[in-house]
KOLSEDREN-267011 format. One record per residue (C-alpha): z, x, y; residue in one letter. Coordinates in Angstrom, 1 decimal. Example, Ala and Ser with C-alpha at 12.3 -4.5 7.8 and 13.67 -1.06 7.14 Angstrom:
2
        w        u        v   r
      7.8     12.3     -4.5   A
      7.1     13.7     -1.1   S
//
This chain:
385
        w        u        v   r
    -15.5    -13.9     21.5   X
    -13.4    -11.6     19.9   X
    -11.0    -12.4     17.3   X
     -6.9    -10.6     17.1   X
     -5.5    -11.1     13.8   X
     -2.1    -10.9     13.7   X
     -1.0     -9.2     10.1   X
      1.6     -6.7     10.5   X
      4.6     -8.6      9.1   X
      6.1     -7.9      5.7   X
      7.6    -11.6      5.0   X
     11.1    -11.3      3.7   X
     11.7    -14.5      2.8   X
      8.9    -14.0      0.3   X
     10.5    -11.1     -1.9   X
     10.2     -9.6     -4.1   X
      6.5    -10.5     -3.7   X
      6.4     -8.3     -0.4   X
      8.1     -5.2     -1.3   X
      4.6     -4.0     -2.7   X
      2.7     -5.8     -0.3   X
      2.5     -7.2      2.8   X
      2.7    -11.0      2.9   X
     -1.1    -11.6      4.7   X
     -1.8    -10.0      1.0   X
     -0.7    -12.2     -0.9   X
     -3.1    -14.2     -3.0   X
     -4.3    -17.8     -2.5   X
     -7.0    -19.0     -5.5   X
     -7.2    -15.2     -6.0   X
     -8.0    -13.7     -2.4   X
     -5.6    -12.2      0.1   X
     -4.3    -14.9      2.3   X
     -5.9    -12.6      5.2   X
     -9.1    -13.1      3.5   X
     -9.2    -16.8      4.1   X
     -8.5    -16.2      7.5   X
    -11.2    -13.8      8.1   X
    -13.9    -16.6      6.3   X
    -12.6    -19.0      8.7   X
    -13.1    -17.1     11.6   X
    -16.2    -16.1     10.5   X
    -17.5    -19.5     10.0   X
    -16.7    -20.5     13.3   X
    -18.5    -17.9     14.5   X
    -16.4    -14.8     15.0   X
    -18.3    -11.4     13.8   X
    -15.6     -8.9     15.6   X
    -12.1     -8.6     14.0   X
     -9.2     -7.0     15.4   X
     -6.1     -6.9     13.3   X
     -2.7     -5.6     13.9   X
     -1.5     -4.2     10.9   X
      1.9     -3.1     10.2   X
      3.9     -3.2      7.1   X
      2.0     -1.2      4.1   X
     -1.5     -1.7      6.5   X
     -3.0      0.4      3.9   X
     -3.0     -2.3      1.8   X
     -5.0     -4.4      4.4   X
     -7.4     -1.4      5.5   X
     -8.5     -0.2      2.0   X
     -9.4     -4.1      1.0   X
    -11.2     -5.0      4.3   X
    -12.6     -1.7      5.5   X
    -14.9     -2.0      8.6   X
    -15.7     -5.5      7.5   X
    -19.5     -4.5      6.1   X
    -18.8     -6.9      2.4   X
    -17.7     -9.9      5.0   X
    -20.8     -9.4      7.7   X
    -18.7     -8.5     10.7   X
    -17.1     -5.8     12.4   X
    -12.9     -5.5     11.8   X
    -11.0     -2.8     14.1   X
     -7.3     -2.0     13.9   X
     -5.0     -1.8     15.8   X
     -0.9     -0.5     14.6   X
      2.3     -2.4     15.4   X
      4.2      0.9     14.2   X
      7.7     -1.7     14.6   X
      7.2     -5.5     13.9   X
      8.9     -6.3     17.2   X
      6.8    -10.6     17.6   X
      3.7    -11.9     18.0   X
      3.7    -11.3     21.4   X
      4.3     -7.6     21.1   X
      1.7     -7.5     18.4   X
     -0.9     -9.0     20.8   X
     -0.5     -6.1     23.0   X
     -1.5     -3.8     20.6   X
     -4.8     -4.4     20.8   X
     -5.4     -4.9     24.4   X
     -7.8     -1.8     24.0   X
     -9.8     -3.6     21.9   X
    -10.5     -6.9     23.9   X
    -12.4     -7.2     27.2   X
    -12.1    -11.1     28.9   X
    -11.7    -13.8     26.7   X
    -10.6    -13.9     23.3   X
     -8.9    -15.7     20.6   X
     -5.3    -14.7     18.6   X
     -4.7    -16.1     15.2   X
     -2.0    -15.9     12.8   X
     -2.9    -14.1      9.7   X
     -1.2    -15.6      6.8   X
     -2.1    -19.8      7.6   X
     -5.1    -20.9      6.4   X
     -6.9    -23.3      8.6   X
    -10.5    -25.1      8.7   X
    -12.9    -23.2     10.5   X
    -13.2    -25.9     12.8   X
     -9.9    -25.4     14.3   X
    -10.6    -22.2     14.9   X
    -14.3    -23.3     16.7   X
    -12.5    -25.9     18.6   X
    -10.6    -23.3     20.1   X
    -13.1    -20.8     21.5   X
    -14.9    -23.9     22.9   X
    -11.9    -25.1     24.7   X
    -11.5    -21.4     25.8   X
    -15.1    -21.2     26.9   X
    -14.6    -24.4     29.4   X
    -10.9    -24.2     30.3   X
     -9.4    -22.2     33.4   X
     -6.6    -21.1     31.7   X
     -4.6    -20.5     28.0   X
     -5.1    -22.8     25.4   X
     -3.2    -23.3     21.9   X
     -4.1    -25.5     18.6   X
     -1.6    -28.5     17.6   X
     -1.2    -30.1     14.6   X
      1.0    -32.6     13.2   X
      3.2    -31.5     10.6   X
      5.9    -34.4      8.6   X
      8.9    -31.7      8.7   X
      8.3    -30.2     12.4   X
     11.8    -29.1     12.9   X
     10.6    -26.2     10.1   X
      8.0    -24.7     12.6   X
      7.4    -24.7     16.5   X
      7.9    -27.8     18.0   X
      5.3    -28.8     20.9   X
      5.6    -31.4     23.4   X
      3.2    -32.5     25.2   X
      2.0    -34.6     28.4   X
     -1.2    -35.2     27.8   X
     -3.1    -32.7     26.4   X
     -1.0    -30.2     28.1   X
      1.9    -27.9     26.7   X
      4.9    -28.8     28.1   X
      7.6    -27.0     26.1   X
      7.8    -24.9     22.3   X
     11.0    -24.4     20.7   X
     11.1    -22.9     17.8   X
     12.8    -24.8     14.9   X
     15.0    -27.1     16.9   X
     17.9    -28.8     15.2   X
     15.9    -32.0     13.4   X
     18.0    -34.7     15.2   X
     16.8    -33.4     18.8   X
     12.5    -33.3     17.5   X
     11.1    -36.2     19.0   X
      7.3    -35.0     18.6   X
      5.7    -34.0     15.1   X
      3.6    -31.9     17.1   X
      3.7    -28.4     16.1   X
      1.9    -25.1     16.9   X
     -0.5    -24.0     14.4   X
     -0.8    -20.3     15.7   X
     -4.1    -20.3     17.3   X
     -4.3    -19.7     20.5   X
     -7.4    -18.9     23.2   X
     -6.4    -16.1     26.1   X
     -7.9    -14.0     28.7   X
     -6.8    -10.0     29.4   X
     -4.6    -11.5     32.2   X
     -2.3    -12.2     28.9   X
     -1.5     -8.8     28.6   X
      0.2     -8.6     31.8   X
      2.4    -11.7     31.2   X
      3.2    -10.7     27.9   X
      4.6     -7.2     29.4   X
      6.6     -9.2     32.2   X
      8.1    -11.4     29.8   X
     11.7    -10.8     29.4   X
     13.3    -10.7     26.0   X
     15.6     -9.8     23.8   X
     14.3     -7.5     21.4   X
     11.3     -9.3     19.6   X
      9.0    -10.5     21.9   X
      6.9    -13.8     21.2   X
      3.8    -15.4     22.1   X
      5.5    -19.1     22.7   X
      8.1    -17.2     24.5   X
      5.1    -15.8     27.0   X
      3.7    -19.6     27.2   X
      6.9    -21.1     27.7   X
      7.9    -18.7     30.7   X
      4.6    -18.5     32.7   X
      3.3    -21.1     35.2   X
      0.0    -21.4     34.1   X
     -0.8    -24.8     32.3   X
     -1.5    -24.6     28.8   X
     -4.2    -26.7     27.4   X
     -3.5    -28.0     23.9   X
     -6.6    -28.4     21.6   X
     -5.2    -31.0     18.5   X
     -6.5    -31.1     15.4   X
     -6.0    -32.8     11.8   X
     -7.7    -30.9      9.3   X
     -6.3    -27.9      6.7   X
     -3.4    -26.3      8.2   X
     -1.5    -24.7      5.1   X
      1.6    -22.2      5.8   X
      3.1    -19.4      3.2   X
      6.8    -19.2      4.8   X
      8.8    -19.4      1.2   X
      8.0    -18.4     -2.3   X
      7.8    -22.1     -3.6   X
      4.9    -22.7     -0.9   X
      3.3    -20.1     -2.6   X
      2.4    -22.0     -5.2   X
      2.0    -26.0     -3.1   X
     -0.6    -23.6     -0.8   X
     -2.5    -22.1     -3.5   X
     -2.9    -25.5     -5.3   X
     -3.7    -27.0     -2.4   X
     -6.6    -24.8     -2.0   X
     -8.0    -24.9     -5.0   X
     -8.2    -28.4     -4.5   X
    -10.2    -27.7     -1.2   X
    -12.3    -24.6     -2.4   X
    -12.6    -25.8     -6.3   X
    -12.5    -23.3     -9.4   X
    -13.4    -20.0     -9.4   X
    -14.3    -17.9    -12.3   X
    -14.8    -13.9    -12.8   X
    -18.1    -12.8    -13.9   X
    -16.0    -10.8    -16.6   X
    -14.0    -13.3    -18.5   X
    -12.9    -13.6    -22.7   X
    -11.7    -17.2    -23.4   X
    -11.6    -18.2    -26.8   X
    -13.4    -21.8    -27.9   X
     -9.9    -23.3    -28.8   X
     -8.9    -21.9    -25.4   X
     -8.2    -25.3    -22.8   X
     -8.8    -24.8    -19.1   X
     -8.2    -27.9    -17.3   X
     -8.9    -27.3    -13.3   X
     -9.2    -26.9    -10.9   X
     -7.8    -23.3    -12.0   X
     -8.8    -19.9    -10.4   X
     -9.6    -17.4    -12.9   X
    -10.6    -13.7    -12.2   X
    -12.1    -10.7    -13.5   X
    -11.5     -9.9    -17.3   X
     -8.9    -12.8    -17.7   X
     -8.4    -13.1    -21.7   X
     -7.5    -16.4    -22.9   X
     -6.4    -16.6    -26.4   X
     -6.7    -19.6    -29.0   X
     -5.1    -22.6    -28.5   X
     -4.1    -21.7    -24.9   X
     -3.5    -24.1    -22.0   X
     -4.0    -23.6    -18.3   X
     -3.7    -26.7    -16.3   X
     -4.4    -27.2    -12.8   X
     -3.1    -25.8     -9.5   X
     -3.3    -22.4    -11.5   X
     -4.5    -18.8    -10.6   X
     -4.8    -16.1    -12.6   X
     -5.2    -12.8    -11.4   X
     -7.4     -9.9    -13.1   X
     -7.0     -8.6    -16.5   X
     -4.7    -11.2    -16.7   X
     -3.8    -12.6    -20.9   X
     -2.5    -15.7    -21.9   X
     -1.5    -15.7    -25.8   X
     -2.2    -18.2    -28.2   X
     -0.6    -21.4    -27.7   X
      1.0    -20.6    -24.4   X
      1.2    -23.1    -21.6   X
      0.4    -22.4    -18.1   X
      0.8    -24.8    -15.3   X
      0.6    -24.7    -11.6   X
      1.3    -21.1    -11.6   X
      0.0    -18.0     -9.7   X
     -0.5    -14.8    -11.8   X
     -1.1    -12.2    -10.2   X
     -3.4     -9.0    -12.1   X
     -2.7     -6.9    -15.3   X
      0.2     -9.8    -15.9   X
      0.3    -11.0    -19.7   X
      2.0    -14.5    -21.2   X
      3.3    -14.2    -24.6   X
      1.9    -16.4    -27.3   X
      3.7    -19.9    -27.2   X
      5.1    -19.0    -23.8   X
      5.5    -21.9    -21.6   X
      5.3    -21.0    -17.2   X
      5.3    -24.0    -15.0   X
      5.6    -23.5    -11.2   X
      5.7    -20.0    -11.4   X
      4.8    -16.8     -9.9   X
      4.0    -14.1    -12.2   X
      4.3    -10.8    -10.3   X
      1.8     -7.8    -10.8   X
      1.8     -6.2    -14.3   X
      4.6     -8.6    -15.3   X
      5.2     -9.1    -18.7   X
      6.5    -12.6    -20.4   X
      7.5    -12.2    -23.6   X
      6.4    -15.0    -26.5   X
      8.0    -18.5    -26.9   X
      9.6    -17.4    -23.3   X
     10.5    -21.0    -21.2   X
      9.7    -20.8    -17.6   X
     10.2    -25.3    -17.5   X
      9.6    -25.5    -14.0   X
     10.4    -28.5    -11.8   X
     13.0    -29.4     -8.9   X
     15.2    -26.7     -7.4   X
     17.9    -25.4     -4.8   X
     17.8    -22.0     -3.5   X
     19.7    -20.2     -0.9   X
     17.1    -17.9      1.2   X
     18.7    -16.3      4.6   X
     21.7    -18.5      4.2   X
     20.1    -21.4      4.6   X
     20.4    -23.8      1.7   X
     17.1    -25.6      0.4   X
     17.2    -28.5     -2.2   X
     14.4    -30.4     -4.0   X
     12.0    -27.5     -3.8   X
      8.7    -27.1     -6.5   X
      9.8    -23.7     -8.0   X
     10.1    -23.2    -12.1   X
     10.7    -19.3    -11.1   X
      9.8    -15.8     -9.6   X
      9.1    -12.9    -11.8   X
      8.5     -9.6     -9.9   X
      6.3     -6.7    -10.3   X
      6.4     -4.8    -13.2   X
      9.1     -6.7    -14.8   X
      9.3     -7.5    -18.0   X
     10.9    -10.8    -19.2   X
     11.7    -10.6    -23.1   X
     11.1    -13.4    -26.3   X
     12.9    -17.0    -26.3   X
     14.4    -15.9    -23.4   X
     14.6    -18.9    -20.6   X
     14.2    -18.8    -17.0   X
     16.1    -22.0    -15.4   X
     14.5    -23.7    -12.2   X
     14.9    -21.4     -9.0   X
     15.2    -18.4    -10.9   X
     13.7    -15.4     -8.8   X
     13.0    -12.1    -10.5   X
     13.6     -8.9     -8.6   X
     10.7     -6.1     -9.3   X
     10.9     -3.9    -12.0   X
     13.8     -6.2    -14.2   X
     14.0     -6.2    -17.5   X
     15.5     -9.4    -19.4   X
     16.8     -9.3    -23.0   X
     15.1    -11.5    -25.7   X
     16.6    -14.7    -26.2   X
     18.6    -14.7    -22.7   X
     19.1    -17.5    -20.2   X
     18.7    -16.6    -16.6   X
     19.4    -18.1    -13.4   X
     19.5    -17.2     -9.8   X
     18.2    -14.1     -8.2   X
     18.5    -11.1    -10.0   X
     17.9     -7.6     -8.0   X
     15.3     -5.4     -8.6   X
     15.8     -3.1    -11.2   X
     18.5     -4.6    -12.5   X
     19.0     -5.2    -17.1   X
     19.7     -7.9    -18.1   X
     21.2     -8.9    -21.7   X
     22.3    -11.3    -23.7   X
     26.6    -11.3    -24.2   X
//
């Protein structure tokens, strides 16, 4: 059975992370998001891959090619305007013949999930979709059910009318009849796959599950996602690496190719760093996700961060992590895990501090000894007076 990945999206709530890439690339202990997907899949038993790519697809076609370095077979298929899942789905309906399976490409999920599904396609007469039970449900699509059948989705529903804790977790079994209810599916512009389910007549079988389901939607689940993984997958290390004896690595910490830890350094866990990636001496890195050719000044402290690509923080700089409230698309978040965003290619300068919720823009450059806070826009100087 066949496998349609969807990964065309760019992510905007995750910027300035996705102006460089697309979100399925962004990394989780290390790997693409994508990748994880694509070992789950595998694992369950999936050797042909199509995925809808979109938004900077170059990015996704150069890393996963035809699929050889996995052991399957990845086609794609081009979603030239990001116009829903349901659209998306149709863009490969050259590739598929009878049944197959349609996955979201930037949730990591146990492969069993993803098995479960193709056998409940196998036996069923008709569509079926993966549940899961989520504590915040009102954040995702809601799914209530009679039985084990789907009888409505809404899509983040006000909290006080969720009565189920039920959500879908974007996996879904079809047949090529999908394609034509997908195409007689009105809607308004962006055209979903829940939209499809909720509007046609045939029953929906849900298949439930309670194992890994872990969603990137916001830059602070960057980080909660990647440690959680880490915990799941364990350490990783490069088979390049320089860290020095009085060097601490307490894990479970990802570590990649020629990462350079410098005396007295400390990375604790829930940590990734990317390749060619320095820590000076004495700095502290904690739950954090550095992504390559980033360098940590000596005596630099980073908690809950997200070190963009070829980011530079300067010594004795104070990234202190902890509890935060952000705005993202007007809607106001408290109590969120994020000590900070620092963009690609920017370059934060010495003693200066980064208070909780700070986010970065690409290609900024803060003065030395400056205290920052809020979002600052890409390219923009910052200084101290």
């Amino acid at each position: 059975m066949k496998a349609i990945v969807l990964a065309a999206g760019e992510g905007t709530r995750l910027r300035p992370l996705t102006r460089a890439r697309p979100k399925p690339m962004l990394p989780i202990a290390n790997r693409p998001l994508l990748e994880h997907v694509l070992e789950a899949g595998r694992e369950a038993g999936i050797d042909e891959f199509v995925f809808v790519v979109g938004y900077k697809r170059e990015r996704i076609q150069n890393h996963f090619g035809d699929g050889d370095d996995w052991g399957v077979e990845i086609e794609y298929a081009h979603q030239r305007k990001q116009l829903g899942t349901g659209h998306a789905v149709l863009q490969a309906e050259q590739f598929v013949d009878g049944k197959f399976i349609a996955l979201n490409g930037d949730r990591i999920v146990e492969p069993d999930a993803i098995a479960s599904v193709i056998e409940e396609r196998r036996e069923a007469g008709g569509p079926v979709m993966a549940v899961t039970r989520a504590t915040d449900p009102a954040n995702y699509g809601v799914v209530e059910l009679d039985g084990r059948q789907v009888v409505n989705i809404e899509e983040k529903p006000p909290v006080h009318t969720v009565e189920t804790d039920y959500i879908n977790a974007g996996i879904y079994g079809f047949d090529e009849s999908v394609f034509d209810d997908l195409r007689e599916t009105e809607s308004d512009g962006e055209l979903a796959i829940t939209t499809t389910i909720r509007a046609s007549e045939k029953p929906v079988q849900a298949v439930p599950f309670d194992g890994l389901w872990l969603d990137v939607s916001y830059l602070w689940d960057l980080l909660s996602v990647n440690a959680r993984a880490l915990d799941q997958f364990g350490a990783t290390t490069g088979s390049s690496e320089d860290v020095h004896d009085r060097a601490n690595v307490i894990g479970p910490v990802a570590k990649g190719e020629d990462v350079r830890l410098r005396p007295g350094s400390t990375v604790l866990p829930g940590t990734s760093l990317g390749d060619n990636v320095e820590v000076g001496s004495n700095a502290v890195v904690s739950n954090a996700v550095v992504l390559p050719d980033a360098s940590i000044g000596a005596g630099a402290v980073v908690r809950d961060c997200v070190v963009g690509e070829n980011a530079s923080i300067g010594p004795n700089v104070t990234i202190e992590g902890g509890d935060a409230e952000l705005v993202v698309d007007d809607v106001f978040y408290s109590d969120v895990r994020l000590g900070g965003v620092v963009g690609d290619n920017t370059t934060v300068g010495g003693a200066a501090v980064l208070e909780p919720g700070t986010v970065l823009g690409n290609d900024v450059r803060v003065g030395t000894g400056v205290a920052v806070e809020g979002r600052i826009e890409n390219g923009a100087v910052v200084r101290r007076g």
